[in-house]
C-alpha positions, 0 to 999 in steps of 0.5 A: 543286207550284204552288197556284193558287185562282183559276180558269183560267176562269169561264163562264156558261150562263143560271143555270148558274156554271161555274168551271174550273182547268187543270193545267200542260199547259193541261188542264181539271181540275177544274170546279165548277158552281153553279146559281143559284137552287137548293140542292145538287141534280141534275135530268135536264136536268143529267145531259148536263152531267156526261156529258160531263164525265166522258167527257173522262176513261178509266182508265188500266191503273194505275187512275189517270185519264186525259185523252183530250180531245174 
């Protein structure tokens, strides 16, 4: 298994930071979001930002995850 610290990408959207590693394929991951100028908290407007997010991803019968992309 390759290990790989550096993200794949890095992007910034006003005060949001966020970070974004690919798997072999080329498929986002796993990203990791900081928001500057705030401790670790989630307001409303943040909830979209997960959302889609998590819709990228469907379990698959064996309980595992699965990419099914936008």
């Amino acid at each position: 298994m390759q290990r790989v610290l550096k993200p794949a990408s890095e992007e910034t959207n006003g005060r949001y930071l966020i970070y974004k590693w690919n798997n072999a394929d080329g498929v986002n991951v796993v990203r990791y979001g900081v928001t500057k100028g705030r401790g670790h908290s989630t307001i409303p407007e943040e909830m979209r930002l997960l959302w889609n997010w998590y819709e990228l991803w469907k379990k698959a019968p064996d309980g595992s995850s699965t990419y099914v992309g936008r």
